[in-house]
N, CA, C and O atoms as a Tripos MOL2 file, in Angstrom:
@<TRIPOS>MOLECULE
protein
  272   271    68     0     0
PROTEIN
NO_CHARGES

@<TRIPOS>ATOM
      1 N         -17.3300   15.3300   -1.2730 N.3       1 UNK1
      2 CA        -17.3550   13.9390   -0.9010 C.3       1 UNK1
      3 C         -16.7100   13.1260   -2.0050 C.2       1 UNK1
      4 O         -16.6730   13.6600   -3.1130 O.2       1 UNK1
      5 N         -16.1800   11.8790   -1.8630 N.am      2 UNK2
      6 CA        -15.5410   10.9590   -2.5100 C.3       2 UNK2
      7 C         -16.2330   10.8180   -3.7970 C.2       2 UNK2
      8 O         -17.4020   11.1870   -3.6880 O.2       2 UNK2
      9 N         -15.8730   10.3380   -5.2020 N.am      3 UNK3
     10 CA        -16.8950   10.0560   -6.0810 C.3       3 UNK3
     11 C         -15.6540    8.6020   -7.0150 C.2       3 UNK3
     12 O         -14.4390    8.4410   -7.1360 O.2       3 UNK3
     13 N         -16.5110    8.1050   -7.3150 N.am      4 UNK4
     14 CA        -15.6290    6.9990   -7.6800 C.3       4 UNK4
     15 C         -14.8910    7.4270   -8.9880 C.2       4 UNK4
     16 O         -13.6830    7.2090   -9.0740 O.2       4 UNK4
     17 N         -15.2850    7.7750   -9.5810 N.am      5 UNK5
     18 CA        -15.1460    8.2380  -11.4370 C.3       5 UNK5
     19 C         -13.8550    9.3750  -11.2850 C.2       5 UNK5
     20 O         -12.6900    9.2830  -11.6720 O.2       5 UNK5
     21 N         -14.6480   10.6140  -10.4710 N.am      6 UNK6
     22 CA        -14.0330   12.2550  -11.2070 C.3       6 UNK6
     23 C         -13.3350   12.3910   -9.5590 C.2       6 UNK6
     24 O         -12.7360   13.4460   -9.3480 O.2       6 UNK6
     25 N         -13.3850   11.5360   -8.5940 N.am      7 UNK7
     26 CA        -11.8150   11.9600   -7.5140 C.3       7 UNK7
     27 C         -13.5820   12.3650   -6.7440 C.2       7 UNK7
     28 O         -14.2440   11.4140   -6.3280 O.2       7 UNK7
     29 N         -14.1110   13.6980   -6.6540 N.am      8 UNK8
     30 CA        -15.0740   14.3710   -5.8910 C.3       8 UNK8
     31 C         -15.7690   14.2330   -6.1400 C.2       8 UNK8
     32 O         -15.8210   13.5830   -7.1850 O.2       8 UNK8
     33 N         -17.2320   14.7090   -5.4370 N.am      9 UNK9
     34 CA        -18.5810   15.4370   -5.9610 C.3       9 UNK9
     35 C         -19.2190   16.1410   -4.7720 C.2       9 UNK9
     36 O         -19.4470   15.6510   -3.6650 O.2       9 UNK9
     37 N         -19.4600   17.3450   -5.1840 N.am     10 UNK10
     38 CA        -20.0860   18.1820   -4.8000 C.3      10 UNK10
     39 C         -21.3050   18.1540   -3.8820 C.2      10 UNK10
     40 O         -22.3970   17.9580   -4.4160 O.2      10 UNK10
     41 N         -21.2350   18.3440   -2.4390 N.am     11 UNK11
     42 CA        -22.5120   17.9540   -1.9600 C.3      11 UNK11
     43 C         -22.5770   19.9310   -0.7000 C.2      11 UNK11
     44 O         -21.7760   20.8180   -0.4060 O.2      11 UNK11
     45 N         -23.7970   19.6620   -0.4690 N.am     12 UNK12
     46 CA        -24.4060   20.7380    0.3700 C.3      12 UNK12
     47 C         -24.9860   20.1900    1.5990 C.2      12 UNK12
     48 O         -25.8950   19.3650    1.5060 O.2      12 UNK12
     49 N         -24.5540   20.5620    2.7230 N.am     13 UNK13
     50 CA        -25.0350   20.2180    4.0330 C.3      13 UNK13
     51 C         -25.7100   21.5580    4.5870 C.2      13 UNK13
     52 O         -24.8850   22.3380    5.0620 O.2      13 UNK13
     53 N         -27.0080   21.9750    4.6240 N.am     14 UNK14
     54 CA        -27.8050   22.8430    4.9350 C.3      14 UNK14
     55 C         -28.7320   23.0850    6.1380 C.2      14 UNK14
     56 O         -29.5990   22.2380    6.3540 O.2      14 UNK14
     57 N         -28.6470   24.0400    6.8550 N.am     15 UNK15
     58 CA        -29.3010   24.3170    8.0920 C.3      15 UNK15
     59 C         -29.8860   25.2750    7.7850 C.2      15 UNK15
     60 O         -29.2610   26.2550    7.3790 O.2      15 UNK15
     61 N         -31.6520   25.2870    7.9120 N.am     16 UNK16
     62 CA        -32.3730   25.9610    7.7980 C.3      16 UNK16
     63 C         -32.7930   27.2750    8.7130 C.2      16 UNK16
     64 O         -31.7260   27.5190    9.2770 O.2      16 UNK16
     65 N         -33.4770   27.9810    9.0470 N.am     17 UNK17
     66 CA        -33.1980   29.0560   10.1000 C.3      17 UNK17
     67 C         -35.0690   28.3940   10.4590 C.2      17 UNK17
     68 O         -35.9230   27.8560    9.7540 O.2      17 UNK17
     69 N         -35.0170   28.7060   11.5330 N.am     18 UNK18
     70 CA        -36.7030   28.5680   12.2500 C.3      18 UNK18
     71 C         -37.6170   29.1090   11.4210 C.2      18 UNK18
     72 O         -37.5190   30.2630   11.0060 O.2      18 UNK18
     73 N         -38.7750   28.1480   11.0560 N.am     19 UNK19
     74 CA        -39.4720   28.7150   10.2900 C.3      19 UNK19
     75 C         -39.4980   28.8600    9.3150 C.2      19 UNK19
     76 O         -40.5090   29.3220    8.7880 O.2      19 UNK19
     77 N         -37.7440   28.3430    8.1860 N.am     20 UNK20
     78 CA        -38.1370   28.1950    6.6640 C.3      20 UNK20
     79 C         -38.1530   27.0680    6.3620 C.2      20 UNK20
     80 O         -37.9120   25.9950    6.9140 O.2      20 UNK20
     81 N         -38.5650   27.5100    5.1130 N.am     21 UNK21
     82 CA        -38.5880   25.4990    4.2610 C.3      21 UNK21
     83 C         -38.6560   25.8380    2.9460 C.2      21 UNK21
     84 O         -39.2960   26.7530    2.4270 O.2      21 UNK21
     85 N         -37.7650   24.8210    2.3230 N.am     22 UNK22
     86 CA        -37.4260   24.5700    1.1420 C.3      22 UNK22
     87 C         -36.8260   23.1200    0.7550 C.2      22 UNK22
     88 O         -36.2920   22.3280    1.5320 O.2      22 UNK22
     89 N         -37.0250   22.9740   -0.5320 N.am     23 UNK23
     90 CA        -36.9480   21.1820   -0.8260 C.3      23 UNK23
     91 C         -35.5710   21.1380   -0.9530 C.2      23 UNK23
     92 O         -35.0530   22.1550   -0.4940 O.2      23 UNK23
     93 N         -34.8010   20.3530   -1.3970 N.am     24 UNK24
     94 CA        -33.1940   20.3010   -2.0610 C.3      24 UNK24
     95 C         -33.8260   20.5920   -3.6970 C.2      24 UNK24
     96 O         -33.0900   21.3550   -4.3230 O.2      24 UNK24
     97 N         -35.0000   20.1360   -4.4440 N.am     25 UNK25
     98 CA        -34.9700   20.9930   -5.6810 C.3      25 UNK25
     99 C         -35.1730   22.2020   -6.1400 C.2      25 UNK25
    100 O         -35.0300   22.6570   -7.2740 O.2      25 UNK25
    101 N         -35.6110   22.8130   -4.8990 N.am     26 UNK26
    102 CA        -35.6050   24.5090   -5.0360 C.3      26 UNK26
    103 C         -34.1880   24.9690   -4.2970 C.2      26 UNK26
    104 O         -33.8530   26.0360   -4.8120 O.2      26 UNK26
    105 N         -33.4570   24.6580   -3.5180 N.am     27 UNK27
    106 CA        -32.3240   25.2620   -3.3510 C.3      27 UNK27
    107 C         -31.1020   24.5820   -4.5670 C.2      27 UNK27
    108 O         -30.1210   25.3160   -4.6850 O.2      27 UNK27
    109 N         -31.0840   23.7150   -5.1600 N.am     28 UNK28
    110 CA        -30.7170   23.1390   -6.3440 C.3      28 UNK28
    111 C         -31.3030   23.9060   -7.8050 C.2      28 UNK28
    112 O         -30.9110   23.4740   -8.8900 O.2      28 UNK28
    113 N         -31.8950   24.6200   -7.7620 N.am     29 UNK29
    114 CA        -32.9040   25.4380   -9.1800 C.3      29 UNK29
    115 C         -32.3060   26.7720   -8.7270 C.2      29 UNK29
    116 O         -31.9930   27.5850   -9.5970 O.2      29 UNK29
    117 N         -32.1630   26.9970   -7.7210 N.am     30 UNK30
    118 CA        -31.3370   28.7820   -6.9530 C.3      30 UNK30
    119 C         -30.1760   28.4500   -7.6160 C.2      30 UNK30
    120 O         -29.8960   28.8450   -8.7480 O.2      30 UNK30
    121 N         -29.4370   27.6690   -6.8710 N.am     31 UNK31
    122 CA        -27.8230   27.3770   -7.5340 C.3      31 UNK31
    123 C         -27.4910   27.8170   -8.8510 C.2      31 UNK31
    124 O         -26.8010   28.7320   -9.3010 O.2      31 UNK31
    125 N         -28.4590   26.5320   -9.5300 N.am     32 UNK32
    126 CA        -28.0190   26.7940  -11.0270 C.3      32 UNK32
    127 C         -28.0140   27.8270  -11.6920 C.2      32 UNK32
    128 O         -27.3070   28.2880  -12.5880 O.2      32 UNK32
    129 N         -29.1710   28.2340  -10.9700 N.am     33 UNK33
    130 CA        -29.3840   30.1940  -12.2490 C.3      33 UNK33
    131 C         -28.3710   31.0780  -11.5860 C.2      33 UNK33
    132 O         -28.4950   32.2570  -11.9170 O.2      33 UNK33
    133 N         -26.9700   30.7180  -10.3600 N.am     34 UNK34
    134 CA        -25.8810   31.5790  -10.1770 C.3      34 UNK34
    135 C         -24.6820   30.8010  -10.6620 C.2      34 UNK34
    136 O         -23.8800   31.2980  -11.4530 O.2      34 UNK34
    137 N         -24.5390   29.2850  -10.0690 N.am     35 UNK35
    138 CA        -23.1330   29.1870  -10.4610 C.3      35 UNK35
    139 C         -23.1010   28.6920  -11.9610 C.2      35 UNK35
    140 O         -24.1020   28.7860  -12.6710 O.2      35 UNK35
    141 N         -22.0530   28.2230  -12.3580 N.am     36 UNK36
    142 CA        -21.4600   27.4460  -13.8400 C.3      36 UNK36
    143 C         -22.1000   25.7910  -12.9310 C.2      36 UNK36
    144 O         -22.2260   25.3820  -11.7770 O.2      36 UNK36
    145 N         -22.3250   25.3480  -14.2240 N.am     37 UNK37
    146 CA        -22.8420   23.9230  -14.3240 C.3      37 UNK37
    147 C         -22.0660   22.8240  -13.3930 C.2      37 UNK37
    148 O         -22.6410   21.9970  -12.6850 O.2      37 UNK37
    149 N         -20.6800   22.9680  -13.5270 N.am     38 UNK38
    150 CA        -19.8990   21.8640  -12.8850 C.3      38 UNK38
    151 C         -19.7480   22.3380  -11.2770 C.2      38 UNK38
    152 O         -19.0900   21.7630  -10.4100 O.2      38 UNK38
    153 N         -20.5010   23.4750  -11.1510 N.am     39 UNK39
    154 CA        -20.3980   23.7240   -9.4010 C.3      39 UNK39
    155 C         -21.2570   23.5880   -8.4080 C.2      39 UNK39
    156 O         -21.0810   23.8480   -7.2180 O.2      39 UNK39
    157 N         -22.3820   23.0860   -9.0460 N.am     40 UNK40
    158 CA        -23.7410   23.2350   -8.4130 C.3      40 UNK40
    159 C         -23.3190   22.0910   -7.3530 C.2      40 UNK40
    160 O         -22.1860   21.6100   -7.3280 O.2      40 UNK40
    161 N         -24.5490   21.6440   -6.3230 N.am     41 UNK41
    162 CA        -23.8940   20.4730   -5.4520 C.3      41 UNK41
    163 C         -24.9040   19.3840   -6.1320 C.2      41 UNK41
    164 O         -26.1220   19.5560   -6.1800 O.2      41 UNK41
    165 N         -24.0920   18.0100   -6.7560 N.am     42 UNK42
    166 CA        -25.9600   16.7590   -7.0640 C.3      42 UNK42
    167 C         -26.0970   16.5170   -6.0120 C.2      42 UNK42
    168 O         -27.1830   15.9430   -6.0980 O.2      42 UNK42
    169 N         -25.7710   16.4810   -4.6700 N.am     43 UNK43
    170 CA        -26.2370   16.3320   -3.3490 C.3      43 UNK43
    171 C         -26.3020   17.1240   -1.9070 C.2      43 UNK43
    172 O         -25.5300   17.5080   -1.0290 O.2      43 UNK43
    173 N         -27.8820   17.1290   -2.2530 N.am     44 UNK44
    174 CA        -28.1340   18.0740   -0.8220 C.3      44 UNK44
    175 C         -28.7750   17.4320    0.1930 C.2      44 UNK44
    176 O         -29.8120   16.8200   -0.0630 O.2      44 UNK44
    177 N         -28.2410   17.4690    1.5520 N.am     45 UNK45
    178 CA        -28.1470   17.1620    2.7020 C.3      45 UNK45
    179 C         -28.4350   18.3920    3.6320 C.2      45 UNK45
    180 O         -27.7220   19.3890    3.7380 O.2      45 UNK45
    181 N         -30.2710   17.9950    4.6530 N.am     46 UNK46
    182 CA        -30.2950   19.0450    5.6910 C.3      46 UNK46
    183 C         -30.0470   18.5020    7.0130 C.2      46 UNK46
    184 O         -30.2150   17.3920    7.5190 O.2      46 UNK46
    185 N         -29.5260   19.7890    7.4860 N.am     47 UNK47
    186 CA        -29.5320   18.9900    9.0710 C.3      47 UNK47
    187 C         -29.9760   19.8450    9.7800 C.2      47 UNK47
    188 O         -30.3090   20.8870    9.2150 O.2      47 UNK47
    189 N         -30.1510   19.7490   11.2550 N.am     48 UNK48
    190 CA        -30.2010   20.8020   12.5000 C.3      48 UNK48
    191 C         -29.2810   21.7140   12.8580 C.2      48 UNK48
    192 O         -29.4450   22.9070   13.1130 O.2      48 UNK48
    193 N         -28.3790   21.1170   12.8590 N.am     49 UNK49
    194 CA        -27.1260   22.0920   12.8950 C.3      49 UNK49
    195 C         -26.1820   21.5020   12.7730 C.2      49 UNK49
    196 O         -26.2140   20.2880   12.9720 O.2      49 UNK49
    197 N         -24.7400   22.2870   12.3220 N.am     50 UNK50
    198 CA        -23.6630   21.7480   11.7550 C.3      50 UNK50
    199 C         -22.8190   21.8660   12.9760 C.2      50 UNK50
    200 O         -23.0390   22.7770   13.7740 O.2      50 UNK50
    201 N         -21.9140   21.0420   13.1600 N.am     51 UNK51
    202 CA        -20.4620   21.1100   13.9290 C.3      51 UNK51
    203 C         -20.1100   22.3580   14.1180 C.2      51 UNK51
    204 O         -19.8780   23.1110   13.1730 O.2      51 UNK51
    205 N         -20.0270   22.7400   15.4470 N.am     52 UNK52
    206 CA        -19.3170   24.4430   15.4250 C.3      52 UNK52
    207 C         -18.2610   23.8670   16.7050 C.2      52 UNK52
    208 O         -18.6350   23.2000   17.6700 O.2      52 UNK52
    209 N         -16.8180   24.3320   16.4140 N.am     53 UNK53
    210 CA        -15.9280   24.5010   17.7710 C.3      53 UNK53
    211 C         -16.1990   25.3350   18.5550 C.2      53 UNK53
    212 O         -17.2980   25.8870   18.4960 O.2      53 UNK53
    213 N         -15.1640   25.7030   19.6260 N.am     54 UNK54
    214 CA        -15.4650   26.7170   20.8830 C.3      54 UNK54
    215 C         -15.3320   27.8240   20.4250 C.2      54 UNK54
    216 O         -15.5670   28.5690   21.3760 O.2      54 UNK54
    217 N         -15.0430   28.5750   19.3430 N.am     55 UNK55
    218 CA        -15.0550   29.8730   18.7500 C.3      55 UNK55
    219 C         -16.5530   29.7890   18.0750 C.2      55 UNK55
    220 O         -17.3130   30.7220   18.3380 O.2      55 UNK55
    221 N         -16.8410   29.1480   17.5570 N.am     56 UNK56
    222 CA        -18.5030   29.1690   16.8020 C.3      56 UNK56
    223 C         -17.8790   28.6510   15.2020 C.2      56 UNK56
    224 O         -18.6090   28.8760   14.2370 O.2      56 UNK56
    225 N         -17.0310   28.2210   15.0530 N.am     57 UNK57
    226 CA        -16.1540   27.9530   14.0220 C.3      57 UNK57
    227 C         -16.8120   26.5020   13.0090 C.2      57 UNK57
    228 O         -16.7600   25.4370   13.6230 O.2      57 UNK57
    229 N         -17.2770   26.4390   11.8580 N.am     58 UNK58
    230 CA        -18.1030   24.9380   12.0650 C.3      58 UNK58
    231 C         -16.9250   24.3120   11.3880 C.2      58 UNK58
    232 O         -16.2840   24.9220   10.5320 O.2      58 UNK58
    233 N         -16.6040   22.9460   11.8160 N.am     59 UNK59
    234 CA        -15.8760   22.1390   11.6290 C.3      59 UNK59
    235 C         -16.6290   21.1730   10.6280 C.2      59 UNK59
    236 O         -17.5770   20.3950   10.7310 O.2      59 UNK59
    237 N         -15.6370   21.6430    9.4400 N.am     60 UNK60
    238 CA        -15.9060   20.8760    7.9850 C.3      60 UNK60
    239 C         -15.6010   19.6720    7.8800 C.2      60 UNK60
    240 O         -15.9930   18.9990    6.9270 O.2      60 UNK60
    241 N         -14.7340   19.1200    8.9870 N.am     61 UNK61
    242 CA        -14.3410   17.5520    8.9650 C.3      61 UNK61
    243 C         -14.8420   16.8690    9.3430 C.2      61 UNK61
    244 O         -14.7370   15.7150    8.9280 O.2      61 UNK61
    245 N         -15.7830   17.2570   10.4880 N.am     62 UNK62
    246 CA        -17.0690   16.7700   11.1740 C.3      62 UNK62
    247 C         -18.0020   16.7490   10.6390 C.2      62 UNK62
    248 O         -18.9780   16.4520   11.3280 O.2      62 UNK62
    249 N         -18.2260   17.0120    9.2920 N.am     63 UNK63
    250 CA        -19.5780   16.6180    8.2830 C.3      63 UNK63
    251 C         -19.6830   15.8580    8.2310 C.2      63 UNK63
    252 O         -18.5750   15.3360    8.3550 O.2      63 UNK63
    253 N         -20.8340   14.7390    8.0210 N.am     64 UNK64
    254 CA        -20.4480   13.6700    7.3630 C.3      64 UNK64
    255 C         -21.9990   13.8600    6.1550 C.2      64 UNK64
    256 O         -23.0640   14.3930    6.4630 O.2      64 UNK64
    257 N         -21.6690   13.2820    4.8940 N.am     65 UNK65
    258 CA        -22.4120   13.5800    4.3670 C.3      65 UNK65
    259 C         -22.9520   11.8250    3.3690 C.2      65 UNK65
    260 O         -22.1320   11.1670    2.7290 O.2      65 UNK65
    261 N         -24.0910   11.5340    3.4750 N.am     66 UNK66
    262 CA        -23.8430   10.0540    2.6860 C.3      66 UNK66
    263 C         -24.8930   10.1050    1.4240 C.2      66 UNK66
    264 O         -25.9360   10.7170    1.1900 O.2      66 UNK66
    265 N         -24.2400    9.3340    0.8670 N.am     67 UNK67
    266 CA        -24.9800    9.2670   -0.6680 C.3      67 UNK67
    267 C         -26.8370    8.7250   -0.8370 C.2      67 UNK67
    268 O         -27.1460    7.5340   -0.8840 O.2      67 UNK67
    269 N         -27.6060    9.5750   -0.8900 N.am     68 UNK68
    270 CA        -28.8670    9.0770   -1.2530 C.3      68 UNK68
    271 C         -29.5900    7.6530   -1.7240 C.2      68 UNK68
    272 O         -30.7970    7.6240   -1.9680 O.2      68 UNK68
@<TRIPOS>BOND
     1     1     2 1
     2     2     3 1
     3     3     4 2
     4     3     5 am
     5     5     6 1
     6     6     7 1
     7     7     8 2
     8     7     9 am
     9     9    10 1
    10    10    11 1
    11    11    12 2
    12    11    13 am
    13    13    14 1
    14    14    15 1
    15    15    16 2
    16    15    17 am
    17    17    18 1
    18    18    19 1
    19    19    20 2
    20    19    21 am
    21    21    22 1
    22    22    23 1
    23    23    24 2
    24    23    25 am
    25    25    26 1
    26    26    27 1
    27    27    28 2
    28    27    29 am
    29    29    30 1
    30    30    31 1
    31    31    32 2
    32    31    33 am
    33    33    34 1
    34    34    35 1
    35    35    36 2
    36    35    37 am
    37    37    38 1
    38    38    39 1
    39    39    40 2
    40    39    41 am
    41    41    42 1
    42    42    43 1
    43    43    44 2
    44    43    45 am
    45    45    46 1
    46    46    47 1
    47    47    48 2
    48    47    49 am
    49    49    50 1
    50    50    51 1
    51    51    52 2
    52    51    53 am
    53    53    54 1
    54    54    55 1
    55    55    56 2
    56    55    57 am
    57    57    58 1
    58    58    59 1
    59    59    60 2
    60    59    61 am
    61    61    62 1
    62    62    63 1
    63    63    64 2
    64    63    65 am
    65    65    66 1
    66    66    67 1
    67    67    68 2
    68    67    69 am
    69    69    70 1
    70    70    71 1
    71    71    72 2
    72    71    73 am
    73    73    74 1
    74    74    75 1
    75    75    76 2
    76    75    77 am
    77    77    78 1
    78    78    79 1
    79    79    80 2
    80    79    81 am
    81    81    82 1
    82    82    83 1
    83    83    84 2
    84    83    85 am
    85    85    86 1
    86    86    87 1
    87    87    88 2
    88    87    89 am
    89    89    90 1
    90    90    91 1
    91    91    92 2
    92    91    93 am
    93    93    94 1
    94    94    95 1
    95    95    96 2
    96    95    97 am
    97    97    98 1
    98    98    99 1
    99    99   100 2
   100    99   101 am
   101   101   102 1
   102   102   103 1
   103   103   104 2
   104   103   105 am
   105   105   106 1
   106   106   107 1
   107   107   108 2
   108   107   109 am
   109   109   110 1
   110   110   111 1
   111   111   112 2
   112   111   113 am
   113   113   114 1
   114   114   115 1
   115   115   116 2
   116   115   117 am
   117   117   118 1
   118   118   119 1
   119   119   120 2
   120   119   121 am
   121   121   122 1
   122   122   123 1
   123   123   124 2
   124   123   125 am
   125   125   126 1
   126   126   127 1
   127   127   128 2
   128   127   129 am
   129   129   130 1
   130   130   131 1
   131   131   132 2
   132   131   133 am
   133   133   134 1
   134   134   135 1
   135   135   136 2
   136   135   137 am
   137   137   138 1
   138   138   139 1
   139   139   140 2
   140   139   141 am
   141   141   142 1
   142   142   143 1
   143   143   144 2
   144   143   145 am
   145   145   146 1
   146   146   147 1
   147   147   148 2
   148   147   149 am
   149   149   150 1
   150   150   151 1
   151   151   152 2
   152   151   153 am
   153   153   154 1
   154   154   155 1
   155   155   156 2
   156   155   157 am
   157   157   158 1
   158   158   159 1
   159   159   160 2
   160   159   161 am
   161   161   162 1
   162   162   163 1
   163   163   164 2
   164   163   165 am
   165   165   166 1
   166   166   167 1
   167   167   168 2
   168   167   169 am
   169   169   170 1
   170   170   171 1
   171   171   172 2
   172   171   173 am
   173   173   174 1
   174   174   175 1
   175   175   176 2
   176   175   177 am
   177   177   178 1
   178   178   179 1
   179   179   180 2
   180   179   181 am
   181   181   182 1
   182   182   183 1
   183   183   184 2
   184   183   185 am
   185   185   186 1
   186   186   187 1
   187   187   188 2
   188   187   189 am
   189   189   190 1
   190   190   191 1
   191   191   192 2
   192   191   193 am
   193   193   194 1
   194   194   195 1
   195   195   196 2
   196   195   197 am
   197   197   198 1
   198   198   199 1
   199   199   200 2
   200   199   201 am
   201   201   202 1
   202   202   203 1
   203   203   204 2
   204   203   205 am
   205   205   206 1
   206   206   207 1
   207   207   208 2
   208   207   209 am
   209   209   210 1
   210   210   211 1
   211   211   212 2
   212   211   213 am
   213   213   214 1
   214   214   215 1
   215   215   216 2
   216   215   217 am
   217   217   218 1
   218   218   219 1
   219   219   220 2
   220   219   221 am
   221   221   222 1
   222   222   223 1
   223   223   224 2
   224   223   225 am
   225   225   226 1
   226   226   227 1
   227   227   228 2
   228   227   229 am
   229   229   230 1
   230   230   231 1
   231   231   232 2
   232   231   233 am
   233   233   234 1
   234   234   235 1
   235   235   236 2
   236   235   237 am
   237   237   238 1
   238   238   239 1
   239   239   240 2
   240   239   241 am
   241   241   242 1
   242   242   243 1
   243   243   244 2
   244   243   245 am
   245   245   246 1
   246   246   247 1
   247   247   248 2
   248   247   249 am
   249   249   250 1
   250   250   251 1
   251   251   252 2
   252   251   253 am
   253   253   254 1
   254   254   255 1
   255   255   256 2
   256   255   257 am
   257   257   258 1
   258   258   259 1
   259   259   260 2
   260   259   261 am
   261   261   262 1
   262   262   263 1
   263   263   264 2
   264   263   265 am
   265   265   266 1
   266   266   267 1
   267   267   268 2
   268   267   269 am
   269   269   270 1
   270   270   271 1
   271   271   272 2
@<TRIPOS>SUBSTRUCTURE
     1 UNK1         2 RESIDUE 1 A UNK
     2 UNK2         6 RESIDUE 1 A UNK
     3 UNK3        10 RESIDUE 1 A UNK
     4 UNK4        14 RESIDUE 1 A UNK
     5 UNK5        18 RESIDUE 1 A UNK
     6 UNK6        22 RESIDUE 1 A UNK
     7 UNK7        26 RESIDUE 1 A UNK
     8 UNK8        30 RESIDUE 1 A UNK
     9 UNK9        34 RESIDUE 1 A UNK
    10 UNK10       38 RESIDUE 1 A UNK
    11 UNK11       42 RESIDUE 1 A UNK
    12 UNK12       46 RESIDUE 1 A UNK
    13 UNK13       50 RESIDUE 1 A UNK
    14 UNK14       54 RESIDUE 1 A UNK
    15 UNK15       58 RESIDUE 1 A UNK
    16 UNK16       62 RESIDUE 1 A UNK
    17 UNK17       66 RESIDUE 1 A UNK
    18 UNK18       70 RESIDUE 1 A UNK
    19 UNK19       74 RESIDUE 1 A UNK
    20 UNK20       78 RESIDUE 1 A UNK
    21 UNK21       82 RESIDUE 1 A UNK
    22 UNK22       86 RESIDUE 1 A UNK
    23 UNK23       90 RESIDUE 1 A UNK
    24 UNK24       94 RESIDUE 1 A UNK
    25 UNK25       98 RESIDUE 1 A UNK
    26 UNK26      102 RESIDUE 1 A UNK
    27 UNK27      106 RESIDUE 1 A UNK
    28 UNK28      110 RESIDUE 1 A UNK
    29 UNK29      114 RESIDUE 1 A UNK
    30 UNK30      118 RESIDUE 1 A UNK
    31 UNK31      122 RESIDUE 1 A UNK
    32 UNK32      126 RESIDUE 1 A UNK
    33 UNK33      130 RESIDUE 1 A UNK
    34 UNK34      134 RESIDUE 1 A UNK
    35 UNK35      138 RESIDUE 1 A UNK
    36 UNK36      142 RESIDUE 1 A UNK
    37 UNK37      146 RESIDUE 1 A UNK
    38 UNK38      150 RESIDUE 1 A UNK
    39 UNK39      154 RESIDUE 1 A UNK
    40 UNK40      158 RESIDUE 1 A UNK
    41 UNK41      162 RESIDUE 1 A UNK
    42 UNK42      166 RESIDUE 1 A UNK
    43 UNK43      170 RESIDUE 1 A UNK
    44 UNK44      174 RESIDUE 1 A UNK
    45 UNK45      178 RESIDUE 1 A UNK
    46 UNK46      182 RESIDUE 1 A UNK
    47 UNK47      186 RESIDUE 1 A UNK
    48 UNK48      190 RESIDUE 1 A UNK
    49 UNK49      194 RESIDUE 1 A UNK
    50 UNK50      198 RESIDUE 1 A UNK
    51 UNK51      202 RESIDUE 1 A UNK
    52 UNK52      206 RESIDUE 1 A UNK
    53 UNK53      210 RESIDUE 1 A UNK
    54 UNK54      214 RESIDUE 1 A UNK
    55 UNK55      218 RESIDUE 1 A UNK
    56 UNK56      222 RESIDUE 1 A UNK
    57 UNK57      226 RESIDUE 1 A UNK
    58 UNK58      230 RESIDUE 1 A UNK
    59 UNK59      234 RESIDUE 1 A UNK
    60 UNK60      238 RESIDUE 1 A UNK
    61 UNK61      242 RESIDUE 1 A UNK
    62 UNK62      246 RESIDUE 1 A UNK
    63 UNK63      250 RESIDUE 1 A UNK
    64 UNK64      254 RESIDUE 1 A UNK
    65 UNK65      258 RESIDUE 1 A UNK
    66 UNK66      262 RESIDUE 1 A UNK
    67 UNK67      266 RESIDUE 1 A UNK
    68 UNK68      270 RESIDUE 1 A UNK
């Protein structure tokens, strides 16, 4: 997503499977102990389900993701 400063920033749009649960600071605490520091997302976003085309394909342009 847009960031005024650095051009981007990193965000996560997440669909849970039936039956789990987790906060954005526990899937944010997972991240960090795999990627490097500047990759993690500062914004996580859940939804129901994401945009999929007629192949099952999810359409990344059809996110929309907004700032907290």
């Amino acid at each position: 997503m847009p960031h005024e400063v650095h051009g981007e920033e990193i965000a996560a749009v997440i669909t849970l499977r039936e039956g789990a649960g987790a906060t954005a600071e526990e899937i944010r605490a997972h991240i960090k102990e795999r990627v490097a520091a500047y990759k993690y997302p500062r914004i996580i976003t859940f939804t129901a389900e994401l945009p999929k085309g007629p192949t099952g394909k999810i359409l990344k342009r059809e996110i929309v993701v907004t700032r907290p």
